[in-house]
N, C-alpha and C positions, 0 to 999 in steps of 0.2 A: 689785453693789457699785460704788460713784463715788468717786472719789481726793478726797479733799482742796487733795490740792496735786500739781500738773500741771507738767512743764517740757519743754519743748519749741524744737527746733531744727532748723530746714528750710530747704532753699534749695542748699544743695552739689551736690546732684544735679537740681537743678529752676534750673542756671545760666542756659539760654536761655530759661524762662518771662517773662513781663511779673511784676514786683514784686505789679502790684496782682492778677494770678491768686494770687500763693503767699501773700500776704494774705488774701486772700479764704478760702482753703484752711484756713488757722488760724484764722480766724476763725470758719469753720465746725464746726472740731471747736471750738474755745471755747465756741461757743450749744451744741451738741448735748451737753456734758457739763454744760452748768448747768444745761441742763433737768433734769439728775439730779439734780444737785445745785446749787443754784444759790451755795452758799457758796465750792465751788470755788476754790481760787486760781492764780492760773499763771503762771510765771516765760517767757518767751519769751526764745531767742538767739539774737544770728546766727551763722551759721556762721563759721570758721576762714576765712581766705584761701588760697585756693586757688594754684594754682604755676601762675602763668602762664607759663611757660616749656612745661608740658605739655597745654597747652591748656584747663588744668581753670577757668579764671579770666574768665567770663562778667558775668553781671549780677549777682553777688552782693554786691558793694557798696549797689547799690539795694535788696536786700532787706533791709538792716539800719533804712535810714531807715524803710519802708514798715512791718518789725516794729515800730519806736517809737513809731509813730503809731496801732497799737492802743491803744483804749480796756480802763481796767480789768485790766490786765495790766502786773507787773514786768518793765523789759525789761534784758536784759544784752549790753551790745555787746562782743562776743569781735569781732568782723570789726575791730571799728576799734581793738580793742588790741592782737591781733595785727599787724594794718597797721602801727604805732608797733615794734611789736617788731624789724618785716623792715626798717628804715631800719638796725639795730644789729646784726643777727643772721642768720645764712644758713639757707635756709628749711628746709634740711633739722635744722637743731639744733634743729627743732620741729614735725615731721613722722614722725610715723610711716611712710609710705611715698614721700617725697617727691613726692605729690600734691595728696590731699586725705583724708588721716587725721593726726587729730593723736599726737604721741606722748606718754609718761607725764609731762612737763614740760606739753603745752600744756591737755593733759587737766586739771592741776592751774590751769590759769590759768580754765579753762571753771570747775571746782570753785569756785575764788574769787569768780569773776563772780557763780555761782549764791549762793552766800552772802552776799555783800554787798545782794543781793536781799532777804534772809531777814534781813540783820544792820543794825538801826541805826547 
């Protein structure tokens, strides 16, 4: 069986890669699932910002731009709304571990992102 609709978020743990490898990566699983299906649809995110403070906070900036720049694919930028949030808010009141897991609040903001994808 082939999903219909696909969402997908990469990059948290692939901080020191180059952008255009963990594009490439999504991009890869993108063709290989249209071949099944090619009506497919797929929501891509970027990840959460990371705590620079414990070192988790790499190139993942650059993989929000490089995820937007997929073709044929809804994209939802958590990295750059979270970014906006940490000018207001200390990182742990949206952290599940105070590194790089979000908690039931940031989870709800990923939630929104993914829906406004899906929502006129």
């Amino acid at each position: 069986l082939c999903p219909d609709l696909v969402v997908m978020s990469f990059g948290m743990n692939d901080g020191q890669r180059a952008p255009e490898d963990v594009q490439a990566n999504m991009k890869s699983i993108i063709n290989a699932t249209r071949l099944k299906n090619p009506a497919c649809d797929f929501i891509v995110t970027s990840c959460m910002v990371a705590n620079k403070d414990a070192g988790f906070l790499l190139r993942q900036a650059e993989y929000a731009k490089a995820f937007s720049q997929i073709p044929d694919v809804a994209f939802a930028d958590v990295f750059g709304m979270h970014d906006e949030f940490l000018k207001k808010k200390d990182f742990i009141a949206m952290s599940g571990n105070n590194v790089n897991h979000p908690n039931d609040w940031l989870a709800r903001v990923y939630a929104m992102n993914i829906l406004a994808c899906l929502i006129k």
